[in-house]
C-alpha positions in Angstrom: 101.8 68.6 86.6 102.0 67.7 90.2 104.5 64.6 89.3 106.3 66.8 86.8 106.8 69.5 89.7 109.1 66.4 91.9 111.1 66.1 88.9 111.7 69.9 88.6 115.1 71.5 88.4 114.8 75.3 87.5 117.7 77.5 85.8 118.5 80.5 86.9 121.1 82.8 84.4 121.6 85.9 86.8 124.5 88.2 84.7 127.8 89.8 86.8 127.7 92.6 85.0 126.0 96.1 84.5 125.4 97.5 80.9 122.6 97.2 78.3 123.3 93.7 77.2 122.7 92.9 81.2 119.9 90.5 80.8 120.7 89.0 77.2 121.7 85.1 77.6 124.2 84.1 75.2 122.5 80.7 73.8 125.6 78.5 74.2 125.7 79.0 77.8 121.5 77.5 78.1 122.9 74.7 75.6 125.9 73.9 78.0 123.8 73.8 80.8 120.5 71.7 79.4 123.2 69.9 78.5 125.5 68.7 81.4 122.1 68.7 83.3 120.9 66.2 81.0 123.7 63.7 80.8 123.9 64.1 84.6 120.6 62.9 85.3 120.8 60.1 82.4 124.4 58.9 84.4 122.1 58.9 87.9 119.6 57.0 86.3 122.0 54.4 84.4 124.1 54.3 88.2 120.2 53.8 90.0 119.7 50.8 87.6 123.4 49.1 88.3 124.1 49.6 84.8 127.9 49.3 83.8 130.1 52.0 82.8 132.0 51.4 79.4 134.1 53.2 76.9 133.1 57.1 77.6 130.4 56.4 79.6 127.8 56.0 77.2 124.1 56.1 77.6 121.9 53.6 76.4 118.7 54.3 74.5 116.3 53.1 76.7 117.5 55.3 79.5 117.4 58.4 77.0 113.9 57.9 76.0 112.8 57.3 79.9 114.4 59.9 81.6 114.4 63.0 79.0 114.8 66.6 80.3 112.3 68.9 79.2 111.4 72.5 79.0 109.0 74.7 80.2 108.5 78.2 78.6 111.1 80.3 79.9 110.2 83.0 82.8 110.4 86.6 82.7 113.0 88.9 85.1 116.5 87.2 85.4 116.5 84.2 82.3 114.8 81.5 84.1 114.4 78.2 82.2 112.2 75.6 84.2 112.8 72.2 83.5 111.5 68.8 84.8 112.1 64.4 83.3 109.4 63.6 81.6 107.9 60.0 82.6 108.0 59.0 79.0 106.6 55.2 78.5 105.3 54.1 82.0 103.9 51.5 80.8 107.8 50.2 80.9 108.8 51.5 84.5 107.2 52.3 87.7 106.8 56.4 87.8 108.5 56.4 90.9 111.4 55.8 88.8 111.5 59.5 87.5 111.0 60.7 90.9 113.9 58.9 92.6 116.6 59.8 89.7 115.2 63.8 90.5 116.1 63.4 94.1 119.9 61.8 93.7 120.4 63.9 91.4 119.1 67.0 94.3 121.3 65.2 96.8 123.9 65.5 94.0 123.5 69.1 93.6 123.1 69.4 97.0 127.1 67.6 97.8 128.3 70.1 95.5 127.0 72.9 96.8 128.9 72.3 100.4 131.7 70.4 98.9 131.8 67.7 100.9 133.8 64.6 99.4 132.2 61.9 101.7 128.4 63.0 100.6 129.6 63.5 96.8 130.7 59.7 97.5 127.1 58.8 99.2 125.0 60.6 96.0 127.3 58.7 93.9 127.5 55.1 95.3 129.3 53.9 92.6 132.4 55.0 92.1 133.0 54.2 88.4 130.4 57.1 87.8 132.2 59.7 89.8 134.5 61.1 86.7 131.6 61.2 84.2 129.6 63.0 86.7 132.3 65.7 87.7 132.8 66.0 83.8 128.9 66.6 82.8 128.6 68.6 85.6 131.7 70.6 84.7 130.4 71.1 81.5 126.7 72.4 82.7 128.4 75.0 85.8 132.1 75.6 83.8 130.1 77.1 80.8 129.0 79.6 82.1 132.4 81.4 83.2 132.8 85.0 85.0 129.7 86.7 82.9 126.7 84.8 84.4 126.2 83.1 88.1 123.4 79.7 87.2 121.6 78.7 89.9 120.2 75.3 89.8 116.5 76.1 91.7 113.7 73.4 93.7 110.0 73.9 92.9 109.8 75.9 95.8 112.9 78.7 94.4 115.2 76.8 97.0 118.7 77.2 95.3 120.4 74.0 95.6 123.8 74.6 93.7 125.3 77.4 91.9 128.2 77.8 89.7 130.0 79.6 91.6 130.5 77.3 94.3 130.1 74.1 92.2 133.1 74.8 89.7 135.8 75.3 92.5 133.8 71.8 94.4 134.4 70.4 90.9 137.7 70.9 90.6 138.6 69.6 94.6 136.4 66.6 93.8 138.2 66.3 90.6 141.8 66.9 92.2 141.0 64.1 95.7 140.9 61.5 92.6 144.6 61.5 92.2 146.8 59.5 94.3 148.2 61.7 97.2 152.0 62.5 96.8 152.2 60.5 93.7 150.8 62.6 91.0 153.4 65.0 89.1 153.1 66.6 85.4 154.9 66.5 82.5 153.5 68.2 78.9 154.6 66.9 75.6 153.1 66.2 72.4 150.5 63.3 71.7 152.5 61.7 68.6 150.9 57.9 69.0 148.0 55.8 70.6 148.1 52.2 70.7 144.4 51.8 71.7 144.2 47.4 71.9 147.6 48.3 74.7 146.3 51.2 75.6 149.8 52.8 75.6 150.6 56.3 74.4 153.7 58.1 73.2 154.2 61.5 74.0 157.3 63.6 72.4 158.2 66.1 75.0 159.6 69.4 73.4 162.8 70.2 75.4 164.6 67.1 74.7 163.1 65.8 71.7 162.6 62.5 73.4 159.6 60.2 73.2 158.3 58.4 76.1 156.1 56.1 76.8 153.3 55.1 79.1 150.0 52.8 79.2 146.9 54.5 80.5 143.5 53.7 82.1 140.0 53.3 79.8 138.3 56.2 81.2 141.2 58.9 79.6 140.3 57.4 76.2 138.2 59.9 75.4 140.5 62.8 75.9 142.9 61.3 73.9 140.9 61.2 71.0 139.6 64.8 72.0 143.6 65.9 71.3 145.3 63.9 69.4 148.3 65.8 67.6 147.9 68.2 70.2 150.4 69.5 73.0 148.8 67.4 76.2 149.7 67.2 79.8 149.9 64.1 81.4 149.0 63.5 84.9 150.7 60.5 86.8 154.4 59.2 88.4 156.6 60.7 86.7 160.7 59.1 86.7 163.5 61.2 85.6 167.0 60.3 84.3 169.9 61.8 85.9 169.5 65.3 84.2 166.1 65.7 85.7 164.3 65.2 82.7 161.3 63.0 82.1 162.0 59.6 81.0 159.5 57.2 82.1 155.5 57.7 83.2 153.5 55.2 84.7 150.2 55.8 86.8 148.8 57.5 84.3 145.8 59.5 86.1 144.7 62.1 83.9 145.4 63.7 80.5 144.2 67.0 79.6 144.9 69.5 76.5 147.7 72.8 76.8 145.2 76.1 76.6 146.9 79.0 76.1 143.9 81.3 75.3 143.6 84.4 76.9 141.2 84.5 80.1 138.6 87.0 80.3 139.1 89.2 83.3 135.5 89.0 84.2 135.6 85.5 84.6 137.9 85.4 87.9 136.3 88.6 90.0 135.1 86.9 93.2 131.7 85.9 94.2 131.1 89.1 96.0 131.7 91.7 92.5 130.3 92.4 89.2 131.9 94.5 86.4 131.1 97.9 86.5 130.3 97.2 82.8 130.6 94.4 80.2 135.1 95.1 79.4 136.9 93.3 77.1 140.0 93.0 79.4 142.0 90.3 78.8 145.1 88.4 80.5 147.4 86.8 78.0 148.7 83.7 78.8 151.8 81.9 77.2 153.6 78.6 77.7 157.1 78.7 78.7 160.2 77.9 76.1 160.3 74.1 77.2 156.7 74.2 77.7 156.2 73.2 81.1 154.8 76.1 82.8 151.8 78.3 82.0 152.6 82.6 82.4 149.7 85.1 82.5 150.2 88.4 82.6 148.0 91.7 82.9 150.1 95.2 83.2 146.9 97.6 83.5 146.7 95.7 87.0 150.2 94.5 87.7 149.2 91.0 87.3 152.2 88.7 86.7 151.9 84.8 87.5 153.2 81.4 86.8 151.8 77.5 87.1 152.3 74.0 85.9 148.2 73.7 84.8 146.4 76.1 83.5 143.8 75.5 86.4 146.7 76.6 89.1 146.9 79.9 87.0 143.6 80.0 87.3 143.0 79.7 90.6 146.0 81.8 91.5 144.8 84.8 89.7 141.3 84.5 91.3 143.4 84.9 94.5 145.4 87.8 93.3 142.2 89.4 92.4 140.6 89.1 96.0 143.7 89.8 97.3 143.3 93.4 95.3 140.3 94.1 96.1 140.4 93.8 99.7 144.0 95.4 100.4 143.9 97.8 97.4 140.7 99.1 96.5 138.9 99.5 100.2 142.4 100.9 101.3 142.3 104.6 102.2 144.2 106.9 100.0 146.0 107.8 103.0 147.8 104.3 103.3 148.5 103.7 99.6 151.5 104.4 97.7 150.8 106.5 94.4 151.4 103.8 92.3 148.9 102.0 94.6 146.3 104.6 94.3 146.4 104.3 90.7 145.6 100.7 91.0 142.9 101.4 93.3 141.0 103.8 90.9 141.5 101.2 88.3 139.9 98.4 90.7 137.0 101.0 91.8 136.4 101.7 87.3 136.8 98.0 86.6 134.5 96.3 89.4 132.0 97.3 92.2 130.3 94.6 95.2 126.9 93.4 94.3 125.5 95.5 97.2 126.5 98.7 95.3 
C-alpha cells in the first residue's frame, strides 16, 4: 500500500450549489474525469519512455496494461474517489517506473494550477505531447462545468489542481499555441477531406464559396469528429477585395460551431454557488452569415457577442463578476430602480461560499 500511496491522485467532487440533490454526483462527470486522468498519465508515461506521437496520439498496449488507474472505494462527506497506477507486471519494468510517471504527472497538475507556460513546458518536455495533454486534461477538468468544483488531491489532502483554475490555464495554454498576430477565424461548412493531402474544403455560408486549405496531422481527429458539420477554422486567413474569405493557409486549429444554450450556473465565479440547483439558461445563436456567436439572457440584461464560442464564454463570466460586484453588494441607495431589481435577482439567484 505504501508504493500505491506515491502513485495516489485523489478526486474531490465538491457541488456549487445548495438543494437536496447537493451531494448527488452525476456519473458522467466521475467517467470524464477517471477518464482524462487516465489518458493523461498513459501520455506522461508514453512522453517518459520517448515514445512517438502518431495519428491521435494513440496509446500503445503495453503502456495501458503498465500504468492502469485504479480505484479505491469511494469516501464518505463531499464524493471523494481515491485513485492510484497500479504496478501491473514488474517483472517487465523497474517499480520506480510507476512512481516517476505519478510525479510528472503532479508537476503537471501542479503547472496548471499557477498557469505558468514555461513550467507546463518543463512537465511536458516534449512538445509534440503538449496538445494531447491540454485535450485529456480538458476533458477530465471541462466536464465538470459550473455544478461541481474537482479537486485533484496528494496522499496527504494537498490540493494540487482544481477545475476551476485549470480550465481557464487550459484554455491560455491552449490559445499561446497559435502563432501571435497570425491567427484569424473563419466558419464554414466541412464539405470535403482529402486525408493522403491532407487538404480540406470548407463551404462558407455567406458567399456560397468553397475554399480550400491543407492542415497539420494533429487536427485530423477533429475533422473526423465533424465532418458535415458547420466548423471554424483557425489559421491566416486572405480575403479578396470584398473582404471575404478566399484563401486559408496556416491552418492551426479546427473546432465544431456550438450553439447550445449555457447553463447559468456554469459561469458564476469561483467565489459563488447557486442559491439552489436553477434551470436558467442563456440562449445562444449564430449570426445570419454565421460568423459571430450572440448570447442572450433578459431576466439579467445579459446581451453579448464573439467570434468563438469560448470568447462568449469568457465574456459572460466577466459580465457576471462584473454584476455581482457593482450590482448586487451596491447599496440600494446608489442603484437605479431598474438596478435594484437586478440586484434582488443577483441576491435570489446566487450567494458567496462564505454565506
Amino acid at each position: 500500500m505504501d508504493k500505491e500511496r506515491e502513485t495516489f491522485f485523489g478526486l474531490r467532487f465538491e457541488p456549487r450549489h445548495d438543494g437536496e440533490s447537493a451531494h448527488v454526483l452525476p456519473v458522467q462527470n466521475l467517467v470524464q474525469a477517471l477518464e482524462g486522468l487516465q489518458r493523461t498519465i498513459y501520455l506522461v508515461a508514453m512522453m517518459k519512455e520517448g515514445r512517438e506521437v502518431k495519428t491521435r496520439a494513440r496509446v500503445t498496449r503495453d503502456i495501458e496494461e503498465r500504468f492502469q488507474l485504479h480505484c479505491e472505494i469511494p469516501e464518505q462527506g463531499s464524493y471523494y474517489q481515491p485513485t492510484f497506477i497500479a504496478e501491473r507486471g514488474q517483472s517487465l519494468f523497474s517499480p520506480d517506473e510507476a512512481r516517476e510517471v505519478a510525479q510528472i504527472t503532479r508537476d503537471l497538475f501542479g503547472s496548471i494550477t499557477t498557469g505558468d507556460e514555461s513550467d507546463f513546458k518543463r512537465a511536458v518536455v516534449d512538445s509534440a505531447f503538449r496538445a494531447p495533454i491540454i485535450a485529456s486534461l480538458g476533458k477530465m477538468f471541462g466536464s465538470q462545468g459550473g455544478h461541481y468544483r474537482l479537486s485533484v488531491e496528494d496522499q496527504a489532502g494537498n490540493v494540487i489542481a482544481d477545475s476551476v483554475s485549470a480550465t481557464d490555464a487550459l484554455e491560455q495554454l491552449r490559445q499561446a499555441r497559435l502563432t501571435p498576430g497570425t491567427h484569424s477565424i473563419v466558419t464554414g461548412y466541412f464539405n470535403k477531406v482529402d486525408f493522403k493531402e491532407r487538404k480540406l474544403s470548407l463551404l462558407i455560408p455567406d458567399t456560397g464559396r468553397s475554399i480550400s486549405c491543407l492542415y497539420e496531422e494533429d487536427i485530423e481527429a477533429a475533422l473526423l469528429e465533424n465532418a458535415r458539420d458547420l466548423i471554424q477554422v483557425v489559421g491566416t486567413i486572405e480575403l479578396d477585395e470584398d473582404g471575404n474569405p478566399q484563401r486559408i493557409t496556416d491552418v492551426q486549429e479546427v473546432h465544431p460551431v456550438n450553439t447550445d444554450d449555457i447553463d447559468l450556473i456554469e459561469l458564476i465565479p469561483h467565489y459563488l454557488k447557486a442559491s439552489q440547483l436553477n434551470n436558467l439558461q442563456i440562449k445562444v445563436e449564430m449570426s445570419e452569415d454565421k460568423q459571430t456567436y450572440f448570447a442572450k439572457l433578459d431576466d439579467l440584461g445579459i446581451d453579448h457577442a464573439a467570434y468563438t464560442r469560448a470568447d462568449l464564454i469568457e465574456s459572460l463570466e466577466a459580465e457576471l463578476d462584473f454584476l455581482w460586484k457593482n450590482v448586487a453588494q451596491e447599496d440600494d441607495d446608489n442603484l437605479a430602480p431598474k438596478a435594484r431589481l437586478l440586484k434582488a435577482e443577483l441576491r435570489r439567484l446566487f450567494k458567496e461560499i462564505s454565506e
